[in-house]
N, C-alpha and C positions, 0 to 999 in steps of 0.2 A: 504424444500428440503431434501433429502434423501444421507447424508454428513459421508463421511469413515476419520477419525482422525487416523492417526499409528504415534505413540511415544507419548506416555505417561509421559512423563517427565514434570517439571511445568507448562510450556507455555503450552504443547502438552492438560494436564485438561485445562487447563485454556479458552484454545482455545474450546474444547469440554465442558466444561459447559457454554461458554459465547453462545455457536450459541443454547444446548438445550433451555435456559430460552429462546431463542429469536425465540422459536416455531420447529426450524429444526427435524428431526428422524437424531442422531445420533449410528455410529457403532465407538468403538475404540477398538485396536488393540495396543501392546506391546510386544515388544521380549521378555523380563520377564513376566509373568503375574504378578495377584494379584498387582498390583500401580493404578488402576482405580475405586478403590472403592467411591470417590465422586462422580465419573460422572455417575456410573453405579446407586446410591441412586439417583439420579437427574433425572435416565430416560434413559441415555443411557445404548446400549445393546454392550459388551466385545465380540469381534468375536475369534475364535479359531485361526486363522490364517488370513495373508494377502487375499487372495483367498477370503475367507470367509468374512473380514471385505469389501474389496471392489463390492463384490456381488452386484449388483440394486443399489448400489450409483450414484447420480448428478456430484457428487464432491466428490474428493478424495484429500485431504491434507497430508501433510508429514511433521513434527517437530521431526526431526530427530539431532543427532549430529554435523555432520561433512558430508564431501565430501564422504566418504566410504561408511557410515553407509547410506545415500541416495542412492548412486547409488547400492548399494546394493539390497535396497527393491525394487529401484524403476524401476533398469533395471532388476530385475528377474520378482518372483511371481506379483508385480503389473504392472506390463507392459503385462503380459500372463492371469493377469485376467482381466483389468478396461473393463468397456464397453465402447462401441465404439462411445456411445454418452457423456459420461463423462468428465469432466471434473480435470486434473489433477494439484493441485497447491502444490508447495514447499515453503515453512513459514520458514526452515532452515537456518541457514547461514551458506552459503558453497562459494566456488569460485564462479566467471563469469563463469569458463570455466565448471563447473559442470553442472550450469547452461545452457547455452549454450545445451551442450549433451541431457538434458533431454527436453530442445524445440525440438532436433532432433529428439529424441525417441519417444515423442510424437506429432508430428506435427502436429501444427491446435487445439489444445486442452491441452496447456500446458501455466500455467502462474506464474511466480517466485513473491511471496508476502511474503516476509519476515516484522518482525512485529519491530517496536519500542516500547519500554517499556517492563516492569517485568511483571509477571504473574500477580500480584495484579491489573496493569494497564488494562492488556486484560480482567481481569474479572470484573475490574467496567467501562470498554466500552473506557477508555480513552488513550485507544496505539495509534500509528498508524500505519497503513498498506502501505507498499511500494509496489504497484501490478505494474510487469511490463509485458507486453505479447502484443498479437493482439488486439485491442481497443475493437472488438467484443466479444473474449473471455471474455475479464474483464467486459465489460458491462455484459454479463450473470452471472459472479458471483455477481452482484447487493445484491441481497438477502443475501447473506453469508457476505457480506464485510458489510452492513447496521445492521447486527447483532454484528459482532464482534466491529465494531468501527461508528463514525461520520465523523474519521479522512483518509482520504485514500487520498497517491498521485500516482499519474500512471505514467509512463515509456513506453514507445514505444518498449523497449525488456527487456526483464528477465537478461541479463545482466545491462544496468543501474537500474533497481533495486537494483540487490547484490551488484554495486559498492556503491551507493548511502546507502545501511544499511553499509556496510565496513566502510566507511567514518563518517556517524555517531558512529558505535561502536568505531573506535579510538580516537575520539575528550572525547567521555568519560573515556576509558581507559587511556589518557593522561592525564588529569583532575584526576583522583585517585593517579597515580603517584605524579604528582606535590602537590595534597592536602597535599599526606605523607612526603613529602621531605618540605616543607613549615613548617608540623609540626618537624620533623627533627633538621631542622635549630632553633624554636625557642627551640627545649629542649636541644638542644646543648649550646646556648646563655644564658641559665637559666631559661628558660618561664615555669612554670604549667602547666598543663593541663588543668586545671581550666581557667588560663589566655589566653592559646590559643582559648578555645573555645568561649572563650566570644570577643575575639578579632577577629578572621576568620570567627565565628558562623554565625557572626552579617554582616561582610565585605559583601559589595557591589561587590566585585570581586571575591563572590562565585557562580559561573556557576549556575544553577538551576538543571540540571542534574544533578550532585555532591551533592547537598543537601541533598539528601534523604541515602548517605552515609556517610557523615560529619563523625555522632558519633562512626561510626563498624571502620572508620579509625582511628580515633582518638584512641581509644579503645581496636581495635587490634580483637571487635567482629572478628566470620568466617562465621557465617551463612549468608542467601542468597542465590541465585538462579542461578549467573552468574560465574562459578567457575573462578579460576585463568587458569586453562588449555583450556576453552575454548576461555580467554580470550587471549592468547600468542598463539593460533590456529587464533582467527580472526585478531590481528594486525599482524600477518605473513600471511595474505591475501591480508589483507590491502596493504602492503609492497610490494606483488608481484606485485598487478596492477600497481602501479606505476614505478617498474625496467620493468615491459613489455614496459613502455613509453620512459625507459631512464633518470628516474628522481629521484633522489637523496634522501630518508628520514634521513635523522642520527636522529632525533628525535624519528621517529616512530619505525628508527634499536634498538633505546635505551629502547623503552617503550615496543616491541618486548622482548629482550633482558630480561630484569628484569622481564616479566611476567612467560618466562620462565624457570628464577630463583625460584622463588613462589615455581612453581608448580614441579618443581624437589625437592626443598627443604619439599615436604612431606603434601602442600598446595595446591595438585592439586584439592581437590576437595571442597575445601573452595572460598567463595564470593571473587571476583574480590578486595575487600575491605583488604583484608588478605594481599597484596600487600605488605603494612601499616609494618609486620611483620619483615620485612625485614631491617628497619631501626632502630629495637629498640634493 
């Protein structure tokens, strides 16, 4: 299929080299130029602009930032160019209610698939994809979802999607919190770092999603892919679905909270993991 990527950010390659190996014509597009130099060695072709990236595309994808930076692209220049038999899906993580707008905007050919996993996971096929939209639309992106993953769950609308990645993003971001603060307590109490690690490394009570952070917390690493600002952007997402219901987080106000301590403190654009920083 003939597949328009805009946002070139790490997922945004990731997601554009994982669909060229798996045979697609890809175009990618960036507000910055010059960031697409893998994908374009791989095979893919850099469009000049949105207009131009989504020209003769099937599918048009968006891994874009935030709520802004989507409805940006995607209520202007690509809404006045897709064609009219394309397919439009948002991989972002933005609100429901973003969500929501851009089913309006494009009605009958819009579906919100936001991805689970880091870029390293979408590029050795083992994310998974949360596609929620008309059963029809998602079935015709078959081809595109069978290249990027194994793993896809589907949703009846593009809002439970985004609630459903929200939810997931938090359970991790709470997990990062608590790792540091667990370490915290033992450096406070006397423990090594040595000692912690061998003691929490090893615990059965460490989440499996957290694992692959252990050491950038412990250690104070920053590198990464998931900064702190967009992580105190998506638990203040998270947070809202919930007060729209009338439901109480003080957990999620706190892990809210502290993310966007981080990332004022001059760690906005450092891994999720940089948290960690905070407490030493």
């Amino acid at each position: 299929m003939d597949v328009a990527v805009l946002g070139m950010g790490r997922m945004g390659r990731a997601i554009a080299g994982r669909l060229l190996g798996g045979g697609h014509r890809v175009t990618v597009w960036n507000r910055t130029p010059g960031r697409a130099g893998e994908v374009l060695a791989a095979g893919g072709r850099e469009a000049s602009g949105v207009a131009d990236a989504v020209a003769g595309a099937e599918v048009v994808i968006t891994m874009l930032a935030d709520d802004a930076a989507v409805r940006a692209v995607a209520l202007g220049e690509l809404r006045a160019a897709i064609g009219a038999g394309a397919v439009y899906v948002d991989s972002s993580t933005v609100s429901p209610e973003c969500s929501a707008a851009l089913a309006e905007a494009f009605s009958g050919r819009f579906v919100a698939m936001p991805v689970v996993g880091s870029p390293v996971a979408v590029t050795g096929g083992h994310a998974m994809l949360l596609a929620g939209g008309e059963p029809g639309i998602v079935a015709h992106l078959g081809p595109v979802m069978t290249a990027l993953s194994g793993s896809v769950r589907r949703y009846d609308s593009p809002h439970l999607a985004l609630t459903a990645k929200l939810a997931t993003n938090l359970m991790l971001l709470s997990e990062v919190v608590v790792l540091a603060e667990s370490f915290a307590v033992g450096r406070a109490g006397g423990l090594r770092d040595e000692q912690l690690r061998e003691l929490l490394g090893a615990s059965p009570m460490l989440p499996a999603g957290v694992r692959n952070r252990f050491e950038d917390v412990l250690t104070g690493k920053q590198d990464g892919w998931w900064s702190t600002a967009l992580g105190a952007k998506d638990a203040g997402l998270a947070v809202d679905i919930a007060r729209r219901a009338h439901v109480d987080l003080p957990a999620a106000d706190a892990i809210h909270h502290r993310y966007e301590q981080a990332a004022a403190s001059g760690l906005q654009d450092a891994d999720i993991a940089a948290v960690a920083t905070l407490y030493r």
